[in-house]
DRENRO-761872 format. One record per residue (C-alpha): residue number from 1; residue in one letter; x, y, z. Coordinates in steps of 0.02 Angstrom, whole numbers, plus 32768, in hexadecimal, padded with zeros to 4 digits. Layout:
N
+-----+-----+------+------+------+
!   n ! res !   xx !   yy !   zz !
+-----+-----+------+------+------+
! NUM !   A !    X !    Y !    Z !
...
+-----+-----+------+------+------+
end
This chain:
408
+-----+-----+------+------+------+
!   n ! res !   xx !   yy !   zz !
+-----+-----+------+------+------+
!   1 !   X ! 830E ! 8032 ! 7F22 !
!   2 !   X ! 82A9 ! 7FB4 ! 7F5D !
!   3 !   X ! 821E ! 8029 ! 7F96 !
!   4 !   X ! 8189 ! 807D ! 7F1C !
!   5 !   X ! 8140 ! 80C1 ! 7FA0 !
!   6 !   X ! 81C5 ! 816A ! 7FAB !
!   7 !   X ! 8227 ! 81B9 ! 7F4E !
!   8 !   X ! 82A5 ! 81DA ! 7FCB !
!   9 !   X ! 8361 ! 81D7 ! 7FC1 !
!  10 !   X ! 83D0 ! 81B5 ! 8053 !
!  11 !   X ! 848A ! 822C ! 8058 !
!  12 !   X ! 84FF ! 81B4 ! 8099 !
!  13 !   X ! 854A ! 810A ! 8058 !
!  14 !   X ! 85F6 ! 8150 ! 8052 !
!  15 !   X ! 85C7 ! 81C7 ! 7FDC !
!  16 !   X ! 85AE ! 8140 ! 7F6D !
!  17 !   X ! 855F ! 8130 ! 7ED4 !
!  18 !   X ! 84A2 ! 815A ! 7ECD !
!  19 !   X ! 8428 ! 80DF ! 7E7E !
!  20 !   X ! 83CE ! 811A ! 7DF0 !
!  21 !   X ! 8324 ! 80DE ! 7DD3 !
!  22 !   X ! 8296 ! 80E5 ! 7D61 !
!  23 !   X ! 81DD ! 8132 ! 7DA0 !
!  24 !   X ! 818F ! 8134 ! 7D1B !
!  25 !   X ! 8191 ! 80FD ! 7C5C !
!  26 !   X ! 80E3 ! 8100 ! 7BF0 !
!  27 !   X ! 808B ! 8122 ! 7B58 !
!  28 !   X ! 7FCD ! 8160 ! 7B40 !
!  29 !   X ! 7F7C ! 8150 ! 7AAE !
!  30 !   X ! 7EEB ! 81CD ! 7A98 !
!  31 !   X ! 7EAB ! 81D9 ! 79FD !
!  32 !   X ! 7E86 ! 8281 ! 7991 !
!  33 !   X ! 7DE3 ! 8222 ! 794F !
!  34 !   X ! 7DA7 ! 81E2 ! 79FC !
!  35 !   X ! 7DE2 ! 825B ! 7A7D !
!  36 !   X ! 7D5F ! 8210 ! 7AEB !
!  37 !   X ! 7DDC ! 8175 ! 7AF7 !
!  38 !   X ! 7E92 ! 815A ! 7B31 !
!  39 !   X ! 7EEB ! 80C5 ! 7B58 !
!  40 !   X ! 7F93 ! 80C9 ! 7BC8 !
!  41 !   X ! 8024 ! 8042 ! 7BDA !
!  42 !   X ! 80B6 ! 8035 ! 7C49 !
!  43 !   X ! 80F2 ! 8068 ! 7CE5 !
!  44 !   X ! 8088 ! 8114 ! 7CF4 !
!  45 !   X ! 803A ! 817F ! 7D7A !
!  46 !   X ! 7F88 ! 814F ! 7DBA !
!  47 !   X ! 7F01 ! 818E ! 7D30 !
!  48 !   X ! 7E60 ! 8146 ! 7D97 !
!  49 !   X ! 7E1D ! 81A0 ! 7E46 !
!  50 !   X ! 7E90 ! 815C ! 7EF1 !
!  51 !   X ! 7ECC ! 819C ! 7F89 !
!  52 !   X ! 7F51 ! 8147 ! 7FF3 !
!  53 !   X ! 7EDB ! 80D5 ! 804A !
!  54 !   X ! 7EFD ! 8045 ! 7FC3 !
!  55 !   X ! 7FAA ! 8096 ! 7F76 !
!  56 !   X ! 8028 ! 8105 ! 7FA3 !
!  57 !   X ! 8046 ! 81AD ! 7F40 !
!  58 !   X ! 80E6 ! 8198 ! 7F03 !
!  59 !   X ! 80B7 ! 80DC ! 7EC5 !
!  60 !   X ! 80A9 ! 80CA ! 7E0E !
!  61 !   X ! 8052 ! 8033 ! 7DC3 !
!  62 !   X ! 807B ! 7FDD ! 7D35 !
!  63 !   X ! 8018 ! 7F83 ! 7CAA !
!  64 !   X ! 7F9E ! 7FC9 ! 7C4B !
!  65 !   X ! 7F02 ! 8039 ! 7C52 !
!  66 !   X ! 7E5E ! 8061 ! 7BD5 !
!  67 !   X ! 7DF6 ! 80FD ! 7C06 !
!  68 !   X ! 7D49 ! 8152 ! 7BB8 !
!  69 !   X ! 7D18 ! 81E8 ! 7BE4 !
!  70 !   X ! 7C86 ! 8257 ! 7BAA !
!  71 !   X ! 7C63 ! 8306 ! 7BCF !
!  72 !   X ! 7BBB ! 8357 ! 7BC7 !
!  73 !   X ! 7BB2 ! 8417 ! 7BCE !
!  74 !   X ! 7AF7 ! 8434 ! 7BB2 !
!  75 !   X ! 7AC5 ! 83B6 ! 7C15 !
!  76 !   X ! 7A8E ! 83E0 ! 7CD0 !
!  77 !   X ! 7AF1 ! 83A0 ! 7D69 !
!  78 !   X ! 7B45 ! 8318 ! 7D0E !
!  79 !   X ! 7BEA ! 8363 ! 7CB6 !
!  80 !   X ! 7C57 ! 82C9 ! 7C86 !
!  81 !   X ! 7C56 ! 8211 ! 7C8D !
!  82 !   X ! 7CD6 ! 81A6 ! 7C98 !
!  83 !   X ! 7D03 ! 80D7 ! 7C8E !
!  84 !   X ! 7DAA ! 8097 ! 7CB7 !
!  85 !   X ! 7DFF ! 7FDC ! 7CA0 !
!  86 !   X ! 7EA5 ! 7FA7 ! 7CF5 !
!  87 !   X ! 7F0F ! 7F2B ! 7CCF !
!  88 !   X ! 7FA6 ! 7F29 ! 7D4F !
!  89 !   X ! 8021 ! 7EAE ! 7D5C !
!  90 !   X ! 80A9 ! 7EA5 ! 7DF7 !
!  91 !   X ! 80F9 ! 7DF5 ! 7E01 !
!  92 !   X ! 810F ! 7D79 ! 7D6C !
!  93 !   X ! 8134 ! 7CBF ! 7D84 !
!  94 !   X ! 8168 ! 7C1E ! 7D24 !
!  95 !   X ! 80F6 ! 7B98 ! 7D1E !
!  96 !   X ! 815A ! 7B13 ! 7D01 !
!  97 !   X ! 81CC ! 7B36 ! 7D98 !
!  98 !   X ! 81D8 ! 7ABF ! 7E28 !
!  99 !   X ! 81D8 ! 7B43 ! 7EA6 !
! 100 !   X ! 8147 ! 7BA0 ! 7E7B !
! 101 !   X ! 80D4 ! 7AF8 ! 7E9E !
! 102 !   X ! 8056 ! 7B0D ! 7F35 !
! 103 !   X ! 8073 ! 7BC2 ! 7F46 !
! 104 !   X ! 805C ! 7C1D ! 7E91 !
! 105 !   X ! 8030 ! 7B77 ! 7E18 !
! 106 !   X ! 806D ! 7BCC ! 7D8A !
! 107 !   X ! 800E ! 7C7E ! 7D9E !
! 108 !   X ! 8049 ! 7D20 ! 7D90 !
! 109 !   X ! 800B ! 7DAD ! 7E18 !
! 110 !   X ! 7F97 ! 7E36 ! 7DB8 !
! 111 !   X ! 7F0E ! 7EAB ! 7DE7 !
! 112 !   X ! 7E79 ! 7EBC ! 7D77 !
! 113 !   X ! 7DF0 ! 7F37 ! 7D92 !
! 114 !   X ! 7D87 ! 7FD9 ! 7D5A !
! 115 !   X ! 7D48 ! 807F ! 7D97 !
! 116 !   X ! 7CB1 ! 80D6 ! 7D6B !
! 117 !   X ! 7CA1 ! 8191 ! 7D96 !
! 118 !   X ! 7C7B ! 8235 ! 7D72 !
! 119 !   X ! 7C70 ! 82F3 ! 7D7E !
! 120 !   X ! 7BBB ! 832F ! 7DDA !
! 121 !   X ! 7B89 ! 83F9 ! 7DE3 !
! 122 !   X ! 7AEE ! 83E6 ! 7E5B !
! 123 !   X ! 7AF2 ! 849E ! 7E93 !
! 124 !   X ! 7B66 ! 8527 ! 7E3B !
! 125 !   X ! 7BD9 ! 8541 ! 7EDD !
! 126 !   X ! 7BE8 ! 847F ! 7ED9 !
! 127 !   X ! 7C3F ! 83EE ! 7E6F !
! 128 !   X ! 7C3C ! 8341 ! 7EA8 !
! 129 !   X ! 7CB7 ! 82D4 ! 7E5B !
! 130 !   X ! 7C7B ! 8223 ! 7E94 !
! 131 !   X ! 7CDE ! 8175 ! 7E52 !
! 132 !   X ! 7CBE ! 80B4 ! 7E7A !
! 133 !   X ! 7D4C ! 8040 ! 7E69 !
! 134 !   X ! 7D68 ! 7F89 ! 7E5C !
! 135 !   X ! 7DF9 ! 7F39 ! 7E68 !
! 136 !   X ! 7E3B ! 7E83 ! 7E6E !
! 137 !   X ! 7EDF ! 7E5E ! 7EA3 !
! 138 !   X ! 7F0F ! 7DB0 ! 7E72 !
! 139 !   X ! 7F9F ! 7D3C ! 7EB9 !
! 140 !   X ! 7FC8 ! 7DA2 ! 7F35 !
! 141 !   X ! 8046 ! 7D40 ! 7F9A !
! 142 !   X ! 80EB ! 7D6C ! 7F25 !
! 143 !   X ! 80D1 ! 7DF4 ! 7F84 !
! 144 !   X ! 8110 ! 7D9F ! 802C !
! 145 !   X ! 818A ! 7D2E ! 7FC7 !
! 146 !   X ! 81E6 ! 7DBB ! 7F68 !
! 147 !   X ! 82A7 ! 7DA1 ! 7F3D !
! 148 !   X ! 833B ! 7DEE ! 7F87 !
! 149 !   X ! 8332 ! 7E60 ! 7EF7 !
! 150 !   X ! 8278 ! 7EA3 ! 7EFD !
! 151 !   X ! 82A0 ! 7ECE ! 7FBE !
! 152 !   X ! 8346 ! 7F15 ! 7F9C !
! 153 !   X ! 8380 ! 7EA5 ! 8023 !
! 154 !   X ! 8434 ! 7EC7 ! 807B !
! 155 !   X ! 8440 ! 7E10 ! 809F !
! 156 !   X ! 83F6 ! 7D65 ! 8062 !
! 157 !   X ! 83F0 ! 7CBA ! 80BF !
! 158 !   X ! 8410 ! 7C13 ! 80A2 !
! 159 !   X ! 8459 ! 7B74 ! 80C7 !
! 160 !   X ! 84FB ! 7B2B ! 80D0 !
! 161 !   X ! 8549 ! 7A80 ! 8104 !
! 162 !   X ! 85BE ! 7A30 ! 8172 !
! 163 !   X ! 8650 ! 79EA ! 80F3 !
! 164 !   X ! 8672 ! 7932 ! 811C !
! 165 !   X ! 85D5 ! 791B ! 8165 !
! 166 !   X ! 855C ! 787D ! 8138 !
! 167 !   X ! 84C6 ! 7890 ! 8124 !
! 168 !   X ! 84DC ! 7953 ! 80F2 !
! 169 !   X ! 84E1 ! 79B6 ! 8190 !
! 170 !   X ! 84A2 ! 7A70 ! 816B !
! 171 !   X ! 849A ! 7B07 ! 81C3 !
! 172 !   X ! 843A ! 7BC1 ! 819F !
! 173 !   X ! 84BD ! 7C53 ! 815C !
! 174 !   X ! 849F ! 7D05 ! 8142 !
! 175 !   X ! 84EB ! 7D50 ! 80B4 !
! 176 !   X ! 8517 ! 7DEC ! 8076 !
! 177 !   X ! 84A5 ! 7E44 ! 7FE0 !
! 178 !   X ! 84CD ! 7ED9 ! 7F72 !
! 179 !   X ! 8418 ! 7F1F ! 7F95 !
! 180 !   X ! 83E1 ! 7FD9 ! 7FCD !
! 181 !   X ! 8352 ! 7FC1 ! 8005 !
! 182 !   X ! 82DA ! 7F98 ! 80A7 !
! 183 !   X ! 82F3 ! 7EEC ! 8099 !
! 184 !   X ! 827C ! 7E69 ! 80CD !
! 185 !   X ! 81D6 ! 7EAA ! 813C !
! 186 !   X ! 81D7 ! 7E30 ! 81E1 !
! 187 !   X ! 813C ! 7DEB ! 81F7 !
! 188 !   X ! 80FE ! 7D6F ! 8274 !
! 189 !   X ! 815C ! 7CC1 ! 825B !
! 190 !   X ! 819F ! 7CFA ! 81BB !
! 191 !   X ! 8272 ! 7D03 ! 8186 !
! 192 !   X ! 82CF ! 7D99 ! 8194 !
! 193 !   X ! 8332 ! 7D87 ! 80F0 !
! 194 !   X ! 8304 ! 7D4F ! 805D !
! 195 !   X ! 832B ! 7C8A ! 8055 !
! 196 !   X ! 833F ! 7C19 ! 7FA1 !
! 197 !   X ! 82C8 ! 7BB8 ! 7F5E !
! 198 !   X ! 82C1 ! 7B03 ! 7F6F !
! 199 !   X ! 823F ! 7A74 ! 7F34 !
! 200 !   X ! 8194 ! 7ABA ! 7F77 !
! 201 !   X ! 81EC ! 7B73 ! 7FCA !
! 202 !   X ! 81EE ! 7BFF ! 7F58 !
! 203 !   X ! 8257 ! 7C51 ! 7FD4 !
! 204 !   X ! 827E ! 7D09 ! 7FD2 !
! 205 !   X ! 821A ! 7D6D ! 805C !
! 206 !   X ! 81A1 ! 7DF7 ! 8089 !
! 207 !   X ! 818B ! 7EA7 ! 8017 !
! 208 !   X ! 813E ! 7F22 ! 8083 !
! 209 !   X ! 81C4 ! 7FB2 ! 808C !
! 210 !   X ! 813E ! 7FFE ! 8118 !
! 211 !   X ! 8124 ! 7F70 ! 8178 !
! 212 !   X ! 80B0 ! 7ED6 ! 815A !
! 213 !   X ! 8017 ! 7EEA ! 81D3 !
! 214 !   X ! 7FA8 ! 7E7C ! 8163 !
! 215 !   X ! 7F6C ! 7DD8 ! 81B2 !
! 216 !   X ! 7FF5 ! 7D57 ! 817A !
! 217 !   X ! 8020 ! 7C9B ! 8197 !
! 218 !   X ! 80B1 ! 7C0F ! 814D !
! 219 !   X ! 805E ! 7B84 ! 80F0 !
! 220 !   X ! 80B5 ! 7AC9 ! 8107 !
! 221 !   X ! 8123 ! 7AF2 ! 8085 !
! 222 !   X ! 8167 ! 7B7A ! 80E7 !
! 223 !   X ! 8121 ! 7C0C ! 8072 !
! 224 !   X ! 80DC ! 7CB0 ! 80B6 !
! 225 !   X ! 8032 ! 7CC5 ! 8085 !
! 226 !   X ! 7FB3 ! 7D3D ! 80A2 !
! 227 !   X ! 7F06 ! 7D18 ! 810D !
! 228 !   X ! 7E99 ! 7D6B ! 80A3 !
! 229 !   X ! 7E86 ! 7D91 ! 7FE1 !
! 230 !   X ! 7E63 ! 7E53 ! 7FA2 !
! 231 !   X ! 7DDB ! 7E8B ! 7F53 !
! 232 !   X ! 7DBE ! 7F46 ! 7F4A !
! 233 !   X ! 7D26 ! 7F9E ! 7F49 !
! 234 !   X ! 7D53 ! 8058 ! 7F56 !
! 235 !   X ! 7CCD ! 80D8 ! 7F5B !
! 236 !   X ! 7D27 ! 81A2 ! 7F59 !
! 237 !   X ! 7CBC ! 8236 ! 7F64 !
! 238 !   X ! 7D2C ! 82C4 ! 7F49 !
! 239 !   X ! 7CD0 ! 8378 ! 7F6D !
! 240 !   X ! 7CEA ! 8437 ! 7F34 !
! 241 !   X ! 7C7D ! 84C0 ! 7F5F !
! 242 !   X ! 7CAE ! 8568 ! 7F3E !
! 243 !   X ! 7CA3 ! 85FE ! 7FBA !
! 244 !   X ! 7C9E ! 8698 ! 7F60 !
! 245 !   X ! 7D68 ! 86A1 ! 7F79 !
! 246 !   X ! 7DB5 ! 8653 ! 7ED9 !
! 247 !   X ! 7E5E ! 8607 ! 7F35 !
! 248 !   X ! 7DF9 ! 85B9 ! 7FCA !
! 249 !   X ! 7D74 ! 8542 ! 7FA1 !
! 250 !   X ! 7D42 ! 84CB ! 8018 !
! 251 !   X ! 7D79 ! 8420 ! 7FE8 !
! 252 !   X ! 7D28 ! 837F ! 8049 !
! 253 !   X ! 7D78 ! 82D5 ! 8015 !
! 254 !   X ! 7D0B ! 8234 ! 8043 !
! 255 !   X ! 7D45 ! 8174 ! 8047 !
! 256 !   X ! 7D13 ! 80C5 ! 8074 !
! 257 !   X ! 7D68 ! 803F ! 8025 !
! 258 !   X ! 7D3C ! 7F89 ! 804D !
! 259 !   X ! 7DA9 ! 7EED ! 8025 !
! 260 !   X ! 7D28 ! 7E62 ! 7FFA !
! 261 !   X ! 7D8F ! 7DD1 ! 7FFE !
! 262 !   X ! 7DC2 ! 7DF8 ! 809A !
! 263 !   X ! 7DD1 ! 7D59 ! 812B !
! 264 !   X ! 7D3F ! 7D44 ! 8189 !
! 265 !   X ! 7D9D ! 7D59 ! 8230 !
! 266 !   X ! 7E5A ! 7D95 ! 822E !
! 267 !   X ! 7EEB ! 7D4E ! 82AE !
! 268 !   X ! 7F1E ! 7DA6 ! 8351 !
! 269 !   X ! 7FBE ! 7D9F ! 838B !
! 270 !   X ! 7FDC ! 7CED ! 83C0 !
! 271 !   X ! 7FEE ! 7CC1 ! 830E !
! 272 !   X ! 8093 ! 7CA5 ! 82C8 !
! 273 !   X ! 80E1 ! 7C32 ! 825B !
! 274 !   X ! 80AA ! 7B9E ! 81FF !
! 275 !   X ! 7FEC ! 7B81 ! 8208 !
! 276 !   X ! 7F9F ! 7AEB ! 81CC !
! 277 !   X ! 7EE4 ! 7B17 ! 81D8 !
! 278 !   X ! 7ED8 ! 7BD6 ! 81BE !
! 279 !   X ! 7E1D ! 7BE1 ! 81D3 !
! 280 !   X ! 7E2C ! 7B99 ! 827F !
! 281 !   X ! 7EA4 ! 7BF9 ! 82BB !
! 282 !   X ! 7E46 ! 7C95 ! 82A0 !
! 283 !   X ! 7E08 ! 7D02 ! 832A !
! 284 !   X ! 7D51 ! 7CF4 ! 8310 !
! 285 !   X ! 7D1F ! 7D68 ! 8396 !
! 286 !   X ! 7D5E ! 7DF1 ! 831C !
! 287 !   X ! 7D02 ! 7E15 ! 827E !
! 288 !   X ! 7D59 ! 7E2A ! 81BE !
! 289 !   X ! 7DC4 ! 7EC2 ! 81CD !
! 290 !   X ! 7D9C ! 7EF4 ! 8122 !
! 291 !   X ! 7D79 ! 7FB1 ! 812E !
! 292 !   X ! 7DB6 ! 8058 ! 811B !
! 293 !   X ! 7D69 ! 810F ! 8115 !
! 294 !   X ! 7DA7 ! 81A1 ! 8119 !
! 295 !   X ! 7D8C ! 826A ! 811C !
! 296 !   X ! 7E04 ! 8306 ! 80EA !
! 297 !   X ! 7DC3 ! 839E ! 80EF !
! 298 !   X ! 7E1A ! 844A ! 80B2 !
! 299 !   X ! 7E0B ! 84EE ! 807F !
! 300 !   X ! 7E7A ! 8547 ! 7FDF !
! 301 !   X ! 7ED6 ! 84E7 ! 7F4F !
! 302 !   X ! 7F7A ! 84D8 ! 7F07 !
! 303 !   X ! 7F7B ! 8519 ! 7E53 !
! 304 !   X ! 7FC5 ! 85D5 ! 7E58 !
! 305 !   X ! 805E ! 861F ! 7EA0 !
! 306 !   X ! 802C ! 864A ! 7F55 !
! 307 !   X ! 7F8A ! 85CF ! 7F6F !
! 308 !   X ! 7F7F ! 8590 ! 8023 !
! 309 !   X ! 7F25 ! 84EC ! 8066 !
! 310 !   X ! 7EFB ! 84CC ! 810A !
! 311 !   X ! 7EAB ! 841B ! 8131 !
! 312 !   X ! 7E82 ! 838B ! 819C !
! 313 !   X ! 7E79 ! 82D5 ! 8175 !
! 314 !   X ! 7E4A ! 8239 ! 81E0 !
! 315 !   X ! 7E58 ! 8184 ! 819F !
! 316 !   X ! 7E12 ! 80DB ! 81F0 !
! 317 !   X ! 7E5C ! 8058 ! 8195 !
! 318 !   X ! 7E40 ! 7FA9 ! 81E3 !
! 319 !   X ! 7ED8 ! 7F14 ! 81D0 !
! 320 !   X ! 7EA1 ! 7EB7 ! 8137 !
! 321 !   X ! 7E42 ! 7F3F ! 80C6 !
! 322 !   X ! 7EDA ! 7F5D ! 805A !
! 323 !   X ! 7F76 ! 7F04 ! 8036 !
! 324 !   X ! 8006 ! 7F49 ! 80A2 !
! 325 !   X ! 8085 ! 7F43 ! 8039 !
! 326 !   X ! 8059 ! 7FCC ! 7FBF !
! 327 !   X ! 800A ! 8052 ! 8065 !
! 328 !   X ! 8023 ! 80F7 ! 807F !
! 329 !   X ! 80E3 ! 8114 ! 80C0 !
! 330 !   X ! 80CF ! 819C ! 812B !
! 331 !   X ! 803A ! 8171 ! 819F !
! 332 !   X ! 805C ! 810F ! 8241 !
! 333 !   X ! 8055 ! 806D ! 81EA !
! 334 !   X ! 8007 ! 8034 ! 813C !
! 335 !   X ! 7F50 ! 7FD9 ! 818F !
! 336 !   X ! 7F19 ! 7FC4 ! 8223 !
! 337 !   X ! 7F19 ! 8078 ! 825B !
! 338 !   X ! 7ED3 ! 810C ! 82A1 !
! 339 !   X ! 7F17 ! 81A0 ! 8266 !
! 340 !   X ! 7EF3 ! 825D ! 8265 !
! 341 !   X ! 7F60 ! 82D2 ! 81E4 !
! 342 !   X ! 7F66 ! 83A4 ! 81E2 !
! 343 !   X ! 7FB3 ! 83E9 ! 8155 !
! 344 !   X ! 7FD6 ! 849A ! 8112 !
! 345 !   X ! 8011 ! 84CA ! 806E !
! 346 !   X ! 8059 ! 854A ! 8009 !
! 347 !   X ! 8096 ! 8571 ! 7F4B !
! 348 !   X ! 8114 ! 85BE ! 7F6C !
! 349 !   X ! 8141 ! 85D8 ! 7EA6 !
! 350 !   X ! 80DF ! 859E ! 7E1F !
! 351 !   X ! 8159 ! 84F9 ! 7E2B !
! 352 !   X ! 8172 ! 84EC ! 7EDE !
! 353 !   X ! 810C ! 84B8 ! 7F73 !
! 354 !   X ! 813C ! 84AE ! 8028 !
! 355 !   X ! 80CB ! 8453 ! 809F !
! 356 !   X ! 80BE ! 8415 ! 8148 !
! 357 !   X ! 8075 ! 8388 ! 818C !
! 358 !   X ! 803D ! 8345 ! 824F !
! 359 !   X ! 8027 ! 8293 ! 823B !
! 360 !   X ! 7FD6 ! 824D ! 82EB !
! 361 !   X ! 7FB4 ! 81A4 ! 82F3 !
! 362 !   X ! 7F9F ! 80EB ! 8342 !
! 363 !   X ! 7F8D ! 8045 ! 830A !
! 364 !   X ! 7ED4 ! 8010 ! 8313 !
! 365 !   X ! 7EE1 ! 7F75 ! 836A !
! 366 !   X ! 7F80 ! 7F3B ! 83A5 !
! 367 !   X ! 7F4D ! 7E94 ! 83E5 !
! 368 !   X ! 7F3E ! 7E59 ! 8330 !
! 369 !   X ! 7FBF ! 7DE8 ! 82DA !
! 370 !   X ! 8059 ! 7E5E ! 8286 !
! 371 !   X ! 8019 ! 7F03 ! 82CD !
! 372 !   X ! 8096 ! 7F9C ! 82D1 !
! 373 !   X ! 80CD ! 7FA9 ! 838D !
! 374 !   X ! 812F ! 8038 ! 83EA !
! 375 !   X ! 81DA ! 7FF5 ! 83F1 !
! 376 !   X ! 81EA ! 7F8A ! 848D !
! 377 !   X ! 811B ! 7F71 ! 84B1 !
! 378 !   X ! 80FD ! 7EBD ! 84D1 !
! 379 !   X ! 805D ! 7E63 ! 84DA !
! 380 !   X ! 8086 ! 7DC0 ! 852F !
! 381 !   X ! 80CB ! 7DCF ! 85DF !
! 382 !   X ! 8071 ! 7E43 ! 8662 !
! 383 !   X ! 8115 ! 7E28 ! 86DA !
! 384 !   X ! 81A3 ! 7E83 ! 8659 !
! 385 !   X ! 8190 ! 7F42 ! 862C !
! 386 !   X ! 8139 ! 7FA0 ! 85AF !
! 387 !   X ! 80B2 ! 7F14 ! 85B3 !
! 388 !   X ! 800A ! 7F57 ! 855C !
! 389 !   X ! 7F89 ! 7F05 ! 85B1 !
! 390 !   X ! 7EDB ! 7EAC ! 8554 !
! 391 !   X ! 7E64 ! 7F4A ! 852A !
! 392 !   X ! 7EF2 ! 7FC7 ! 8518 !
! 393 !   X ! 7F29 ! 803C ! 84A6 !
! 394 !   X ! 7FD2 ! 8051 ! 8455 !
! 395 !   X ! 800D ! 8102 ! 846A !
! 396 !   X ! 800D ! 8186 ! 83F0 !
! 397 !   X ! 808D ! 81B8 ! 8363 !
! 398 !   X ! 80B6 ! 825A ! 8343 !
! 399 !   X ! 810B ! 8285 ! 82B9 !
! 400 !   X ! 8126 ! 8332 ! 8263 !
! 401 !   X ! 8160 ! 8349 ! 81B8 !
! 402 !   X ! 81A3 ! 83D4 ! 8140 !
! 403 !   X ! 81A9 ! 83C4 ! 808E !
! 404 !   X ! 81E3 ! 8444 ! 8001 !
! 405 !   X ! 8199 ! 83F8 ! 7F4B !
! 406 !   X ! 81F5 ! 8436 ! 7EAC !
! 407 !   X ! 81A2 ! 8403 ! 7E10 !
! 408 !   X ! 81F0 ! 8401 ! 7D6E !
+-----+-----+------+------+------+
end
């Protein structure tokens, strides 16, 4: 609990009690009259064109989607068109509550956005399935004040004071919390446990069950906020061609996705805590770190008992061109990476897939502010060990993993 991003379930606790949990919950209406049009509400798997360079695979959004779609069989190259609206909502607020003054003003957090794409047949061996997505992700900062709940937090902060003691003398206590989940994300200056809310703090802490490696900074009121808004502009071009062997075609997956409300200039590492002036405290010798692309390229599919796929992916993903809290779980860490993947797969039955997976990676730049670090790498004194030096790398992750799939 506590984390979208996996489906995952740890055996131990005591042999406790296991959580139960809902994934998904929707309806679609498509009607007989208009089957060119379907509308979808709820908590539901993605319907419009992704990969896990803005959202995991196991996330599932909720709020609601409309989606057109045309097909054209006589038509040449062009075989279907399609127009998709979101609507998705992931943190709701009062606005008549004290504590949400300065940091939410009475908003709730939403996305809005659409995608236009298509199916294209330029050659016969050939389909080109291209999509362009925009997406606006408003009010994003619940996201680094979440509550002990959201998190799944084992323990919660707060306050107590001195009895007898005039004025009130208090002092910072950790508590215990029912939660099962990662808790909150540290990020640079920010609390460790969620704390309560109080005048101008909405309390509560960071959800990123990954890691927060988004530029981030606490405003006077002591609220975590993030440097830059998010503004998606996702272009996919997802290839087939087929070679003459029905269970290997050749399939070549192309991304770039830009954040366009991205900050100018993001922090380095000498940022932490409150900042009163976030523009000035910007690096400006670095540019926005806005962008991703990336490439996977394979041969055979996974439809039939038996198919194999062999493929290769690399992703460049800079710190700011996607919201951390909702990236891909498995990669080295959610932005601000370099990673290379090798896969294989195979079908074992018609309902089962096995698959492994090389996942070799670094963080991008580590000299930026909440960057993923190899556990004892330090930045600050050239003196103490395991000091990475300006210009450096950090070291590569390696990471193998095996999965069996059973669908039902």
């Amino acid at each position: 609990m506590g984390d979208p991003s996996t489906t995952n379930e740890t055996l131990t606790t005591f042999f406790d009690r296991k959580t139960i949990g809902l994934d998904r919950g929707y309806i679609t209406y498509n009607p007989v009259a208009a089957k060119w049009f379907s509308a979808t509400a709820g908590k539901f798997a993605f319907t419009w064109a992704r990969t896990s360079v803005t959202f995991d695979p196991d996330i599932s959004p909720e709020g609601f989607v409309e989606k057109f779609s045309k097909d054209f069989e006589s038509v040449p190259i062009v075989k279907n068109l399609n127009l998709q609206f979101m609507q998705l909502l992931f943190n709701e607020t009062t606005g008549t509550s004290t504590t949400s003054l300065g940091l939410f003003n009475g908003h709730d957090s939403f996305a809005v956005g659409g995608q236009i794409g298509g199916r294209l047949q330029p050659l016969s061996f050939w389909t080109l399935t291209p999509s362009l997505t925009i997406l606006n992700l408003r009010s994003p900062d619940a996201l680094l004040n979440a509550s002990a709940f959201a998190v799944g937090a084992t323990n919660a902060g707060g306050f107590a004071t001195v009895p007898g003691t005039s004025p009130p003398v208090t002092y910072p206590v950790v508590v215990t919390a029912p939660g099962e989940g990662p808790g909150c994300a540290k990020i640079a200056g920010g609390v460790t446990s969620p704390q309560p809310a109080s005048g101008l703090l909405v309390g509560g802490c960071a959800f990123a069950p990954n890691g927060m490696t988004n530029s981030t900074y606490v405003d006077a009121n002591g609220n975590q906020r993030f440097l830059s808004r998010f503004l998606y502009a996702d272009l996919i071009l997802n290839n087939q061609f087929k070679t003459g062997l029905a269970r290997l075609p050749i399939n070549l997956l192309l991304e770039y996705e830009n954040n366009l409300n991205a900050a100018a200039h993001p922090f380095d590492y000498t940022v932490k805590g409150a900042v009163a002036d976030p523009v000035a405290a910007e690096n400006t010798s670095l540019g926005k770190q806005s962008h991703a692309y990336m490439a996977d390229i394979s041969i055979g599919q996974q439809k039939k008992k038996n198919d194999l796929q062999i493929g290769y992916a690399w992703l460049r993903e800079e710190q700011d061109a996607a919201i951390a809290s909702w990236g891909e779980s498995d990669q080295r860490a959610p932005t601000n990476i370099l990673q290379h993947r090798i896969y294989g797969l195979w079908r074992v039955a018609n309902n089962t897939t096995a698959s492994f997976t090389w996942w070799h990676g670094r963080t991008l730049n580590p000299f930026l502010q909440n960057a993923a670090l190899a556990p004892q790498l330090q930045l600050t004194d050239s003196t103490k060990p395991h000091f990475l030096a300006p210009g450096s790398e950090e070291p590569w992750l390696n990471r193998l993993q095996f999965d069996l799939i059973y669908t039902f």
